[in-house]
C-alpha positions in Angstrom: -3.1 30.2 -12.6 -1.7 33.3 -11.4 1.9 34.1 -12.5 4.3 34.5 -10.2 8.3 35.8 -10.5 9.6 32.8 -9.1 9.4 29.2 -10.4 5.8 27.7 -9.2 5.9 26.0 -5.8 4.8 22.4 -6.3 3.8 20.6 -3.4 3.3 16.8 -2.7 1.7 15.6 0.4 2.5 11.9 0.7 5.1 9.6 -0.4 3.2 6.0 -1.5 3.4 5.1 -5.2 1.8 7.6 -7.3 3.3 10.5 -5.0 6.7 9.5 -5.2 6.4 8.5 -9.0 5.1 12.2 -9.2 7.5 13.8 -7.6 10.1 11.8 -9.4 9.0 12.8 -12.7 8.3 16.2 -12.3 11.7 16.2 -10.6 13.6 15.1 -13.6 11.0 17.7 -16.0 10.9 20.7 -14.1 13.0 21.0 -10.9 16.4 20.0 -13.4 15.7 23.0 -15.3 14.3 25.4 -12.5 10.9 25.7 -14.3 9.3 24.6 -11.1 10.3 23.8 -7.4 8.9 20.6 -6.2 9.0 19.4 -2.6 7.7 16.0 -1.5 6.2 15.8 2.2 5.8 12.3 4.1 5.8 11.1 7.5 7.9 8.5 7.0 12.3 8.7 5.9 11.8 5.5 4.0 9.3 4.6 0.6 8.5 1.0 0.8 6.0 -0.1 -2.4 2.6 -0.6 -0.4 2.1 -4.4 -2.0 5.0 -5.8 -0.5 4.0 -5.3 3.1 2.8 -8.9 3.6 6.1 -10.1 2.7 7.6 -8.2 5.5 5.1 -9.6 7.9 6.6 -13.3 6.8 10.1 -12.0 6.8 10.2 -13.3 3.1 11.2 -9.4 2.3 14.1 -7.4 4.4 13.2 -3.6 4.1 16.7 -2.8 4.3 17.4 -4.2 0.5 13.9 -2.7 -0.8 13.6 0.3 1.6 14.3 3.5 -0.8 15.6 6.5 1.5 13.6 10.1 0.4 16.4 12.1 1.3 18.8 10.5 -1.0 16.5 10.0 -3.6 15.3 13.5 -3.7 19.0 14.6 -4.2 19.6 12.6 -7.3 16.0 13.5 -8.8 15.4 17.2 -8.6 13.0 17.7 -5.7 13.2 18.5 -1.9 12.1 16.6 0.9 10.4 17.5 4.0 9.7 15.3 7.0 6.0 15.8 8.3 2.7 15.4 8.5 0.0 17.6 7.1 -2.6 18.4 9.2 -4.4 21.8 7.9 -5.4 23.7 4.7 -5.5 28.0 4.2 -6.7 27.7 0.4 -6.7 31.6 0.7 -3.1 31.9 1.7 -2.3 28.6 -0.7 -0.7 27.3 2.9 -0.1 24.0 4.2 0.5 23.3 7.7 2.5 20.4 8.7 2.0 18.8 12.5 4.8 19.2 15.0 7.6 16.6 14.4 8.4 14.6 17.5 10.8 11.4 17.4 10.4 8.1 18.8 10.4 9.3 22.4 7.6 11.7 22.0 9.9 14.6 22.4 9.3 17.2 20.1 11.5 18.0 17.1 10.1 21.2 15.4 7.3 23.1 16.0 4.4 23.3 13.7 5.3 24.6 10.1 3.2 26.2 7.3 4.3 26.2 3.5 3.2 27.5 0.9 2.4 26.1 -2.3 1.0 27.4 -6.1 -0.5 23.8 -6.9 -0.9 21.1 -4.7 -1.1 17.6 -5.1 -3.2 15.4 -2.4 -1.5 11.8 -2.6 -1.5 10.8 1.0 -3.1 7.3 -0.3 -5.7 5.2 2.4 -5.4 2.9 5.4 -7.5 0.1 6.8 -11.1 0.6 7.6 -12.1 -0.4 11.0 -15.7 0.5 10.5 -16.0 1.8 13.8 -15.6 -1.8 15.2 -14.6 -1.4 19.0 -11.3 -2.8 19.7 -10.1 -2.7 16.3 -7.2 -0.3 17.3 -6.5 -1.5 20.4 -6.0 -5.2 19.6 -5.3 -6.2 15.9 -2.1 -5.6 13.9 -3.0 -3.8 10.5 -0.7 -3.5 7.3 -0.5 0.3 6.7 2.9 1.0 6.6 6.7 -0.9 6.9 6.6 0.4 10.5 3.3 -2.0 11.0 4.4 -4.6 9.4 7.7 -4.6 11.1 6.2 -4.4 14.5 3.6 -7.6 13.4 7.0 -9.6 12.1 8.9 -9.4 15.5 5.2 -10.7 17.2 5.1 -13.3 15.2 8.4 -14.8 15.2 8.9 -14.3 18.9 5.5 -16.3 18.8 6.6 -19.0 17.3 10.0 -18.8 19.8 8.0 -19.4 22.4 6.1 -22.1 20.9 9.3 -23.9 19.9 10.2 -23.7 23.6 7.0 -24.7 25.7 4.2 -26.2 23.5 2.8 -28.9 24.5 1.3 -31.8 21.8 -1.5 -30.5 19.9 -0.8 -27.0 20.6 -0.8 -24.8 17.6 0.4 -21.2 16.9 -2.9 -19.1 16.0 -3.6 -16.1 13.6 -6.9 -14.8 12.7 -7.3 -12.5 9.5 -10.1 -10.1 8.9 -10.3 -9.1 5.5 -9.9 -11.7 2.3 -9.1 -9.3 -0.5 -5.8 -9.5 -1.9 -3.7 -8.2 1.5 -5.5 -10.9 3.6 -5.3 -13.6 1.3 -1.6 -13.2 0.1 -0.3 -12.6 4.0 -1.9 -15.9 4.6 0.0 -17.7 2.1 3.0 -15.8 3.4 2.5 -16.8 6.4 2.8 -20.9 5.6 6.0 -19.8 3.8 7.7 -18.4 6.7 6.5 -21.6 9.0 8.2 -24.1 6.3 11.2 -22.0 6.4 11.3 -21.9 10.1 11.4 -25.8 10.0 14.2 -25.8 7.6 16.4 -23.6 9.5 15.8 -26.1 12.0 14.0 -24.3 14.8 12.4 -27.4 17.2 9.1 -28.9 17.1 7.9 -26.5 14.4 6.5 -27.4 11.4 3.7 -26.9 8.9 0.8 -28.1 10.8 2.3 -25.4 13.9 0.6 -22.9 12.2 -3.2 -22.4 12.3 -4.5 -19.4 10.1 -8.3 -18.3 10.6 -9.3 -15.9 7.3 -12.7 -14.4 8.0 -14.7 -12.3 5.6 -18.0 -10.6 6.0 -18.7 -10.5 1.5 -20.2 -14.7 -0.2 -16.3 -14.9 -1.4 -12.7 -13.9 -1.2 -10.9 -12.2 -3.7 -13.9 -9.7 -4.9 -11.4 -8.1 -7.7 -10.6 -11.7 -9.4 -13.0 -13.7 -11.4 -15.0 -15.9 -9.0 -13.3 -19.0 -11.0 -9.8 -17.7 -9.9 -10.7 -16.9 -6.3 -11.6 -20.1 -6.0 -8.5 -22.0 -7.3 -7.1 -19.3 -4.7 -9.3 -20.3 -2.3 -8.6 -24.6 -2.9 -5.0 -23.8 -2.8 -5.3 -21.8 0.7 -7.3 -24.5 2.4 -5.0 -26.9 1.3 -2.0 -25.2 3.0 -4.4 -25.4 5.8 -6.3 -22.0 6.3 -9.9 -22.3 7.9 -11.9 -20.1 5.5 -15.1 -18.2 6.7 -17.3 -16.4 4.6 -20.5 -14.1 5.5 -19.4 -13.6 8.7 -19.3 -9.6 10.4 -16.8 -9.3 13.2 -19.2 -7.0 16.0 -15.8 -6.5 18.7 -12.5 -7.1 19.2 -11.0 -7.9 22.9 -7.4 -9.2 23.7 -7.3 -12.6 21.9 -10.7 -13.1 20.6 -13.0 -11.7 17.3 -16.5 -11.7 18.1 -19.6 -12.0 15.6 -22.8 -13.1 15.6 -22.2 -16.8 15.3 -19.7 -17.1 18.3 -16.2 -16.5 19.3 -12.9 -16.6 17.3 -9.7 -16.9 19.3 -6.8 -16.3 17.9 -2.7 -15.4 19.6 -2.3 -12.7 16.8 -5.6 -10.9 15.4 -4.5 -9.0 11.6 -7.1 -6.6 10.4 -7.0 -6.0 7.2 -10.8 -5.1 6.0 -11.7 -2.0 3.4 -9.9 1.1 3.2 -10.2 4.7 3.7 -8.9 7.9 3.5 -7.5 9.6 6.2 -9.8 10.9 8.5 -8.2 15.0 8.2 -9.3 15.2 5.1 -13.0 15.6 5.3 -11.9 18.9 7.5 -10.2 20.8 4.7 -13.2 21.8 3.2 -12.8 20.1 0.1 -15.4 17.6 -1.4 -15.0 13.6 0.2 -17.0 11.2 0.4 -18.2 8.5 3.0 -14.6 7.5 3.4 -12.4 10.9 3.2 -11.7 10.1 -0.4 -11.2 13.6 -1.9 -14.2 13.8 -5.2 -11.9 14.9 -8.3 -12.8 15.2 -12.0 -11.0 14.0 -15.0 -8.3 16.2 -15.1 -7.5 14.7 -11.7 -8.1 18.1 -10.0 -10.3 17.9 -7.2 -14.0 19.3 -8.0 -14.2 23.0 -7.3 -10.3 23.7 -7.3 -8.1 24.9 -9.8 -4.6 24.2 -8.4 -5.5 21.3 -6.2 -5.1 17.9 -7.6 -5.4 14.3 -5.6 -4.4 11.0 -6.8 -3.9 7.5 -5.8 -6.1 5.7 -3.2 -7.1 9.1 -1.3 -8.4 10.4 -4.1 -12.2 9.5 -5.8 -12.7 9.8 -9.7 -15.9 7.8 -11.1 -15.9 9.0 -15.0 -19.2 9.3 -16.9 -19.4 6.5 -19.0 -18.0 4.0 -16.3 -19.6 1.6 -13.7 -17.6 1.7 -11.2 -14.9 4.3 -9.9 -11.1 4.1 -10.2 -9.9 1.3 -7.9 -7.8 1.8 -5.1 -4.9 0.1 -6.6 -1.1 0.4 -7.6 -1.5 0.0 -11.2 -4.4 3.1 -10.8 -1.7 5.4 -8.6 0.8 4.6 -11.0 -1.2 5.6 -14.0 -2.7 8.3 -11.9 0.8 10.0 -11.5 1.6 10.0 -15.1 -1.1 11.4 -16.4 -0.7 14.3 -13.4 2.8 15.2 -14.0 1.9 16.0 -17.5 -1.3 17.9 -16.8 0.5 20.0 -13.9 3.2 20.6 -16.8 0.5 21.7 -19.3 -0.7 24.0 -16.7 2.3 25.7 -16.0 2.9 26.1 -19.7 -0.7 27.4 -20.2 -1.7 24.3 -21.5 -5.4 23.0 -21.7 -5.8 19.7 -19.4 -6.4 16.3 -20.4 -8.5 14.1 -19.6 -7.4 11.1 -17.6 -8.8 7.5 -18.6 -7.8 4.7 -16.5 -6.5 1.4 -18.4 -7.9 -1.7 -16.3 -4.7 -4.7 -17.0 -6.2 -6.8 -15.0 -5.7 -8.4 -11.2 -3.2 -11.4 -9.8 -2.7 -12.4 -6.9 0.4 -14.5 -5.2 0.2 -16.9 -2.6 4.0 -16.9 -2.2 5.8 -19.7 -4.0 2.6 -21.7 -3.8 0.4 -20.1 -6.3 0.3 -17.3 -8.6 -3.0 -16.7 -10.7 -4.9 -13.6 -12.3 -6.3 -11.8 -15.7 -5.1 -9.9 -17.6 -7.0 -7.7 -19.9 -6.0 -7.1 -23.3 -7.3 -3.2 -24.4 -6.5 -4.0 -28.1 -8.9 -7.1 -28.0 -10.9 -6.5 -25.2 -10.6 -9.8 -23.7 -9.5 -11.0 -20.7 -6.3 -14.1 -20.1 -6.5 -16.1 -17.5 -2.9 -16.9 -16.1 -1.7 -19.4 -13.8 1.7 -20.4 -12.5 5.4 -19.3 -13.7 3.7 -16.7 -15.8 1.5 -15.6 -13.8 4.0 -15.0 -11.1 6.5 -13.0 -13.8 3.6 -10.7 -14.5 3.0 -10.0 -11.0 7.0 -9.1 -9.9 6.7 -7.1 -13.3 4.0 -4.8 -11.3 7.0 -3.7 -8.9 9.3 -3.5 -11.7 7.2 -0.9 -13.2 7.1 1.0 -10.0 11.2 1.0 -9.6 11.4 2.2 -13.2 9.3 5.1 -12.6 11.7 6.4 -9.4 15.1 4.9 -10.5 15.1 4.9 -13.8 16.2 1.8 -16.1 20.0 1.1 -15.7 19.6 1.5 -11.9 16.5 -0.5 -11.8 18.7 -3.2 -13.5 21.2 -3.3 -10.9 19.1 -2.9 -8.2 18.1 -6.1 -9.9 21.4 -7.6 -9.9 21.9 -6.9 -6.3 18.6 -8.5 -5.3 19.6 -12.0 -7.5 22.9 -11.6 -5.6 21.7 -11.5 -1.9 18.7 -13.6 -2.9 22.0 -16.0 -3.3 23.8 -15.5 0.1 20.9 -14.3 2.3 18.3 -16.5 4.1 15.3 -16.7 2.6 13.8 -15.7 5.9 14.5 -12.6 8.0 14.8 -13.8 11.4 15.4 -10.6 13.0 
């Protein structure tokens, strides 16, 4: 890259897992000793680690203990924040430009901004896919952010108020699913959590049986990233906590209240959409190479095909290497690893480095169904085998994923009281947020 008298302008758009773990390393690397100035841009004030969303839709997580504010983070780690939201590329002028900011009113903030960068890294990760489906937007809740899953949380517990205060015998409190990959199956079991704890806080004429969960999903089975042996000891362990399971069926349109398809009418009080992902849809306008979902095409140095100071990583970003089958999954443990392996090749090419070549390490898949089940694989690299785990283990491995993910951006003696605080309020707090 060209030099420049200044240090290198580093620019990060998105804030999700791997561009916050970015930031935060090349933070502590570069922008400590002035070698580079990094700034982090997101739409959002607050990081919240995309997996726990569907424990904020049961109120089994409060944002405000796991929440992690930008602004202060940024001061303690060596990088600048901006609040925004990209919405144009000037490759020739190395410009960004960043939407007008308005606030919750609709009343404009600042005007539109450009900034200029000397690499730039695309992390903006993906949201739901509604394939187009009419109705989609209009009438289902989806899980793409705290805000969402906030907004679906109030719904549902002012749901079940209502129930508690006017059903009649027989009368049940609906939710239909669409999607049973991990975020569809795991909200359901969420979702029988928060019912149980409703009853014992003692809110009337709730209890287990009050909820009725519909999870419909167009592929044979649920849980396409587990074994088929796993998904179904998930899927025996879901329908015994009561969720009506259906498989090969296509929703064709959404109205208030109702999923259609092809073999009739599913009715539902709260309709959850949480089927496929892709990439924002902006992206496929920046002339740079996407595919059939605005995934931005990189190669294996994680710069994007055609570029040479434009990287992407995480869930926006496409990388199917040579010798593999399938492409890098859309996952945390990808963005994570992903992140890494950027913050060192962006440092190797500010140093006039060669790149390296990124390989992604597959550990394997689990899935929790709250404190009902927890079951996965994991795959051991060395031996090149894959354990099955079920239970209290399984469950430790999965809360180590978010571990992992607060060690990257805190570091390991604030990870350990951040820890200590969560044991503590875990303690003296509900177990439900009813707010």
């Amino acid at each position: 890259m060209h030099k420049t008298a200044s240090p290198p302008k580093i620019v990060i758009v998105g804030g999700g897992a791997g561009g916050l773990e970015l930031a935060t390393r090349l933070g502590r690397k570069l922008g400590k000793t002035n070698q580079a100035k990094i700034t982090l841009i997101d739409p959002s004030r607050i990081h919240l680690w995309k997996p726990l969303l569907h424990e904020v839709v049961a109120g089994s997580l409060d944002t405000g203990m796991e929440a992690l504010s930008y602004r202060a983070h940024s001061a303690e780690n060596h990088y600048y924040f901006r609040l925004g939201k990209m919405d144009a590329l000037d490759k020739e002028k190395r410009q960004i430009r960043l939407a007008p900011l308005v606030d919750h009113h609709g009343k404009q903030i600042l005007k539109p901004r450009h900034i200029d960068y000397d690499i730039l890294v695309m992390a903006l990760g993906a949201h739901s896919n509604d394939f187009g489906i009419e109705g989609v937007s209009e009438y289902c809740f989806k899980l793409d952010d705290a805000q969402e899953a906030e907004d679906f949380h109030l719904s549902f517990l002012n749901r079940f108020l209502q129930f508690s205060e006017t059903a009649h015998s027989g009368e049940v409190v609906s939710i239909a699913i669409v999607g049973a990959g991990a975020t569809g199956v795991e909200l359901s079991a969420e979702l029988y959590n928060a019912v149980d704890r409703l009853e014992q806080f003692g809110v009337e004429n709730i209890h287990h049986k009050s909820l009725e969960v519909t999870l419909i999903e167009a592929a044979p089975r649920i849980l396409p990233a587990l074994e088929e042996d796993l998904a179904c000891k998930a899927q025996k362990t879901l329908e015994e906590l009561g969720v009506n399971i259906q498989l090969n069926k296509n929703v064709k349109q959404v109205t208030p209240y109702t999923l259609h398809t092809a073999d009739g009418d599913i009715h539902a009080d709260l309709l959850v959409w949480a089927a496929g992902i892709k990439a924002p849809e902006f992206l496929s306008h920046l002339a740079l190479p996407v595919n059939r979902i605005n995934q931005i095409e990189i190669d294996d140095s994680l710069l994007v095909k055609g570029e040479d100071n434009i990287y992407a990583i995480g869930d926006c970003a496409f990388l199917k290497p040579e010798e593999a089958t399938r492409p890098v999954p859309p996952t945390a443990q990808a963005a994570h690893q992903m992140a890494k392996h950027c913050a060192q090749n962006i440092t190797r090419q500010i140093t006039g480095k060669p790149l390296k070549q990124f390989k992604y390490c597959d550990h394997g898949a689990l899935v929790s169904l709250s404190r009902f089940q927890t079951l996965g694989s994991l795959l051991d690299q060395l031996l090149h085998k894959h354990w099955v785990i079920e239970g209290k283990l399984a469950h430790w491995a999965y809360a180590s994923l978010y571990r992992q993910h607060q060690l990257a951006v805190h570091g390991y003696w604030k990870t350990l009281w951040i820890l200590v605080e969560s044991l503590i309020e875990r303690r003296i707090k509900p177990k439900l947020k009813l707010y």
